[in-house]
C-alpha positions in Angstrom: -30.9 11.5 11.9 -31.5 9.7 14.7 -28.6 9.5 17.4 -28.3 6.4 20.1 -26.4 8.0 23.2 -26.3 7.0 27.5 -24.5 9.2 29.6 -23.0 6.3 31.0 -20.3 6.5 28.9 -18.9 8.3 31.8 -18.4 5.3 33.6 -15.3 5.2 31.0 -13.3 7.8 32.8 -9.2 6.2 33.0 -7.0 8.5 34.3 -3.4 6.8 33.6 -2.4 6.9 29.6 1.0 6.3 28.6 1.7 8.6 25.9 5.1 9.7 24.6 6.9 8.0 27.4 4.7 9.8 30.5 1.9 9.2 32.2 -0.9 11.9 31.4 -4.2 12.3 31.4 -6.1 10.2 28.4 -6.9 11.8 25.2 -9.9 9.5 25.1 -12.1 11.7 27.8 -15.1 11.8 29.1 -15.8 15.5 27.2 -15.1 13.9 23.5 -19.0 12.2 23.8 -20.3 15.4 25.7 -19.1 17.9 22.9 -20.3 15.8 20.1 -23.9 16.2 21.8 -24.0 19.3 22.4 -23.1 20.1 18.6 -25.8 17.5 17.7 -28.5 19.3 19.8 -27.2 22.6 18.2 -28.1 22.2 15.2 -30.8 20.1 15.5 -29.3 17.3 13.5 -32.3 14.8 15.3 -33.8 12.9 18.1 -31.7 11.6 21.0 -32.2 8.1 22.3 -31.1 6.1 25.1 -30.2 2.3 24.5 -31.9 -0.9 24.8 -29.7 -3.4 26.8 -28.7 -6.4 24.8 -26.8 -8.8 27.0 -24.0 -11.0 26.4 -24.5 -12.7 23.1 -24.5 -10.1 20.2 -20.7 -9.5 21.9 -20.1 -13.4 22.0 -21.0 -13.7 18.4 -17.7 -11.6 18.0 -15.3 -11.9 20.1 -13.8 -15.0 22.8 -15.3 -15.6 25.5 -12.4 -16.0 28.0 -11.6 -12.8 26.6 -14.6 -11.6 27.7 -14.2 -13.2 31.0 -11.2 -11.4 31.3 -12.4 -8.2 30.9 -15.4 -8.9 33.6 -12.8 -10.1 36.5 -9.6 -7.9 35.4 -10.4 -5.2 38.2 -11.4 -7.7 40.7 -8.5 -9.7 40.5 -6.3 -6.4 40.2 -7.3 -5.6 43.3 -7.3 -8.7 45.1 -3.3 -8.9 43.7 -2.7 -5.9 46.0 -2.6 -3.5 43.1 -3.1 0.7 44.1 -3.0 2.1 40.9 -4.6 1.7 37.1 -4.7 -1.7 35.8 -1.6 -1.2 32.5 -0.4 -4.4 31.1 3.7 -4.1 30.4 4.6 -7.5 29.7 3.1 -9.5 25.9 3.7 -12.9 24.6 5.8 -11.7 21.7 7.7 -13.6 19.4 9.1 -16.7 20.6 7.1 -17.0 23.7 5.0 -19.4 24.6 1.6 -18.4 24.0 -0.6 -19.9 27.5 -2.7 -17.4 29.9 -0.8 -17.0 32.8 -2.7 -17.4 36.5 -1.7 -14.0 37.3 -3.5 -11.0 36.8 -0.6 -9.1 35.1 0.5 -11.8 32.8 -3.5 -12.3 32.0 -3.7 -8.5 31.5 -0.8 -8.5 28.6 -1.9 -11.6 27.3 -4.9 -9.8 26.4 -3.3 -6.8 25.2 -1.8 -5.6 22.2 -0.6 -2.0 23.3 0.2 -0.7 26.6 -1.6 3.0 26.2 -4.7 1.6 27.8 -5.7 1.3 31.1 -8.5 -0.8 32.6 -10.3 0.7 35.4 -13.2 -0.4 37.8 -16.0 0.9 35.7 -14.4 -0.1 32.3 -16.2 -3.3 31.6 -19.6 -1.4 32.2 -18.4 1.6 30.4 -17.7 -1.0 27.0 -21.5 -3.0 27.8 -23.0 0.4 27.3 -21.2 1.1 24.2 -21.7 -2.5 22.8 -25.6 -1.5 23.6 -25.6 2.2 21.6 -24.7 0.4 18.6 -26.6 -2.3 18.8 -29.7 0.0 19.2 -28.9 2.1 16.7 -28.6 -0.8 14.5 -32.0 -2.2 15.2 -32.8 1.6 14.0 -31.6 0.3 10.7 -33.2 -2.7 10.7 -36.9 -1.3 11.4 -36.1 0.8 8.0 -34.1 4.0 9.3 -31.7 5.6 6.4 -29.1 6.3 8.7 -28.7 6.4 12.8 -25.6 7.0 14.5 -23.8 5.6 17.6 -22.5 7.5 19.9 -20.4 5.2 21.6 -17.5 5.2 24.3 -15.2 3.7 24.6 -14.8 3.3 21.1 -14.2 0.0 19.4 -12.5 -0.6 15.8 -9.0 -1.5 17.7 -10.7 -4.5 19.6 -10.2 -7.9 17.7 -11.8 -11.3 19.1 -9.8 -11.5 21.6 -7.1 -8.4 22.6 -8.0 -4.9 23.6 -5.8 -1.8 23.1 -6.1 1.4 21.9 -8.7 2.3 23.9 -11.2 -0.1 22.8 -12.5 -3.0 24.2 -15.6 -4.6 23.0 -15.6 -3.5 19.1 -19.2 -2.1 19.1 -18.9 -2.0 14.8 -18.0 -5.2 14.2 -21.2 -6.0 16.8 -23.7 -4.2 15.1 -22.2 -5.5 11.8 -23.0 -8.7 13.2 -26.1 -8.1 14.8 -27.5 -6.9 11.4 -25.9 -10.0 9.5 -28.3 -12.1 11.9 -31.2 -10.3 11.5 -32.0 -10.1 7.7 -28.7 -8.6 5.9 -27.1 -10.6 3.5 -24.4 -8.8 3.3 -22.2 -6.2 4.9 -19.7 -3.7 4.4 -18.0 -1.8 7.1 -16.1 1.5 5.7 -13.3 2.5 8.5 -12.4 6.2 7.7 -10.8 6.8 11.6 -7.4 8.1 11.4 -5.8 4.7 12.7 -6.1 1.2 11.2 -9.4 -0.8 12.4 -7.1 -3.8 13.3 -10.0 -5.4 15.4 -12.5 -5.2 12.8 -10.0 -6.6 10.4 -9.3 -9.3 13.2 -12.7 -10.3 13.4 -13.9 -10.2 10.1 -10.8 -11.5 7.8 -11.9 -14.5 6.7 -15.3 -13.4 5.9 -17.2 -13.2 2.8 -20.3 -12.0 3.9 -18.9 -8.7 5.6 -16.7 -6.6 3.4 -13.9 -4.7 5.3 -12.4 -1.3 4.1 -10.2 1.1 6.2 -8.6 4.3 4.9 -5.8 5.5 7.2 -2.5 6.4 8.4 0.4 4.1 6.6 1.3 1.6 9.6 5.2 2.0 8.4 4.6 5.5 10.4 1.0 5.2 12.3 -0.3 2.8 15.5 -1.4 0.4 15.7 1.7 -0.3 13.1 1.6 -4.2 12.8 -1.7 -4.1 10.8 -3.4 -2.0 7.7 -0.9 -2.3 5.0 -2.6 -2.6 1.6 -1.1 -6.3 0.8 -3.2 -7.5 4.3 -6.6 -8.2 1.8 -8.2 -11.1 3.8 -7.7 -14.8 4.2 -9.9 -18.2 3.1 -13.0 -17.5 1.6 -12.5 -14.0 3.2 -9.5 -13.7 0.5 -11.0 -10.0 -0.9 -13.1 -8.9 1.4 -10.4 -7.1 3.2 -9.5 -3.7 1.8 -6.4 -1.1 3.2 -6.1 1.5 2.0 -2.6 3.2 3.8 -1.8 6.6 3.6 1.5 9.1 4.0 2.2 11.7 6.3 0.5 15.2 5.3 -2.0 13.7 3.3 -4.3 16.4 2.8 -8.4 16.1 1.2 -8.1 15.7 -2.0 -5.7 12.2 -1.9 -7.9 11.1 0.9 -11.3 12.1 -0.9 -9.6 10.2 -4.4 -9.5 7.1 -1.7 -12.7 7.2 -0.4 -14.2 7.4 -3.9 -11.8 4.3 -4.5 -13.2 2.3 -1.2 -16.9 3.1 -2.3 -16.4 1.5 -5.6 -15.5 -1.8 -4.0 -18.6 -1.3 -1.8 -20.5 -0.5 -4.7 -19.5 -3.8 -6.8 -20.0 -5.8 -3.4 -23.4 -4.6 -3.0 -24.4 -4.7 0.6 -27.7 -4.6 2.1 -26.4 -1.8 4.8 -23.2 -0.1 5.4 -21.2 0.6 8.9 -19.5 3.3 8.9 -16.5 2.7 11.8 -16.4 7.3 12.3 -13.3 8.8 13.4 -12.5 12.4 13.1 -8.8 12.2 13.6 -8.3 12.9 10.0 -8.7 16.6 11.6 -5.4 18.6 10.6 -4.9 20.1 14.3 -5.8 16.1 15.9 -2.9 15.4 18.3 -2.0 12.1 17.5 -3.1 12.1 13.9 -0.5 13.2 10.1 -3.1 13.9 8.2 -4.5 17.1 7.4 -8.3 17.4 6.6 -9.5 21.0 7.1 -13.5 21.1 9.4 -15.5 21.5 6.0 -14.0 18.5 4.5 -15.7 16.6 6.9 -18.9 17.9 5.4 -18.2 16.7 1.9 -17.1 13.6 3.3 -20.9 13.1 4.5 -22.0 13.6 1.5 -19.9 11.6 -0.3 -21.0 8.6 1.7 -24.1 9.5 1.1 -24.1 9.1 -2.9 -23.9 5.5 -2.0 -28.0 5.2 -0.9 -27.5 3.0 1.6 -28.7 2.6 5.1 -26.2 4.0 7.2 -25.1 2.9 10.7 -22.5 5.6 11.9 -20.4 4.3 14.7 -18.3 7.0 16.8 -14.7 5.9 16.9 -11.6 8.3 17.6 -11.1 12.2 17.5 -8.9 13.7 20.2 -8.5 17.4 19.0 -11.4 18.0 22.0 -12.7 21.3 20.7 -13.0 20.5 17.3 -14.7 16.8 18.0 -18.7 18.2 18.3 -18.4 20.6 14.4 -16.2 17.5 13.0 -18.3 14.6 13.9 -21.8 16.5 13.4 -20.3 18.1 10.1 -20.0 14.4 8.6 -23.4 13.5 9.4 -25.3 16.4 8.6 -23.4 16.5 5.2 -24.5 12.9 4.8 -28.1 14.1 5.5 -27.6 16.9 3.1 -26.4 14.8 0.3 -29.6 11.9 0.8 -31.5 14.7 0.2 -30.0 15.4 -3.2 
């Protein structure tokens, strides 16, 4: 399998992360790309290619564009406010608010914000370009006939809707290459969303669509971020009414309920018949993940791969989240060699 990776994904490198009420280092780092890598060149799961740069549309094609002006300028005007440290929204138009971009920088920063974990730095903007541009390469993998390619991407991107950012995503690099692919010969789409935490940006972006089926298996929002979005009812609106899947799931949720759901999720794929599949991959399924409740065990990740792979479909693979660090590389590498394995069969 082919893997799209720059090392300027480094340019992503935040230092501030409110987490359990302090300021500590973020658990989206630098080493979660570096790890998976070297576990990739380990076992020789494939070539290793740098991306192709896209430009501005394939994003605009998904998400606002005085959103995206907004992420291009936040540092700039940060700085120009007199602001020293990491740029952290802490104010949102909640309920009852009125809903206008303020003038200044840290009412525009909440206004395009839905958490306050995630920092925006100098190199951030960059940092989510690159990532836009791993997927979209990878996908153009697909497209010249590839069975499967995967994305290494940071930042990652499923928490990104058309026009908020949060939970360390910015630019939602699935939904782009879902997207991107839609525009360039696929009739249809389905984007599978097995990261530990809702895909609320995907969802965001894609709700209303018939053409693009969305599926995410994760922790029950009643008890999980990004808690506002992913319960099962939430099934698409318009003519995208049914091409919205959630799949919520308790605390402690072990393989074998989770496996019995992603069997579920790929019979809806099945009946929608899509020319490719995305595949939004987060490993914080992982038992030992620090900010995950469920409880899959390393070699579950392996039959996972496989399992996907009983679909024969071309595959895009698109690195979301994973935070227990040591564990990212085997986890992430276990899923796609065991899809490899199991296109073999």
């Amino acid at each position: 399998m082919i893997t799209i990776y720059s090392a300027r994904h480094r340019l992503r490198d935040a230092k501030t992360e409110l987490h359990e009420g302090r300021l500590v280092a973020p658990l989206e780092s630098p080493r979660r790309a570096e790890l998976i890598l070297e576990r990739i060149r380990e076992v020789g799961l494939g070539p290793v290619e740098s991306p192709e740069a896209f430009g501005l549309d394939p994003v605009l094609a998904v998400h606002d564009n005085d959103y995206l002006r907004f992420l291009e300028t936040c540092w700039l005007d940060w700085v120009a406010a007199g602001k020293t440290g990491e740029a952290v929204p802490v104010v949102f138009p909640v309920r009852r608010m009125v809903q206008t971009v303020p003038r200044d920088i840290e009412g525009r920063l909440g206004f395009f914000a839905f958490a306050a974990e995630t920092a925006i730095t100098e190199t951030t903007f960059e940092a989510a370009l690159i990532a836009k541009d791993v997927a979209l390469s990878a996908a153009n993998r697909i497209l010249a006939g590839a069975p499967a390619a995967f994305a290494l991407c940071r930042p990652p991107g499923h928490h990104a809707a058309r026009d908020l950012f949060g939970g360390y995503c910015f630019l939602n690099n699935a939904a782009i290459a879902a997207q991107w692919m839609r525009d360039h010969g696929a009739q249809r789409v389905a984007v599978l969303d097995v990261d530990f935490h809702h895909g609320n940006g995907t969802q965001d972006i894609f709700e209303m669509r018939p053409d693009i089926l969305f599926l995410s298996i994760h922790g029950d929002p009643m008890d999980a971020f990004p808690h506002f979005s992913g319960h099962a009812a939430e099934s698409g609106s318009g003519q995208g009414h049914g091409y919205t899947r959630n799949y919520p799931l308790p605390p402690g949720t072990g393989f074998p309920l989770w496996h019995e759901v992603l069997l579920e999720a790929l019979g809806a794929i099945e009946d929608f018949r899509p020319d490719t599949l995305v595949v939004s991959l987060g490993v914080d399924t992982y038992e030992h993940d620090p900010i995950s409740f469920f409880r899959l065990k390393g070699a579950d990740f392996i039959s996972c791969g496989k399992t996907l792979a009983k679909l024969r479909l071309p595959t895009l693979f698109v690195l979301e989240g994973g935070y227990a660090v040591e564990a990212i590389g085997v986890n992430t590498v276990n899923v796609l060699a065991g899809f490899e394995d199991g296109r073999a069969v």
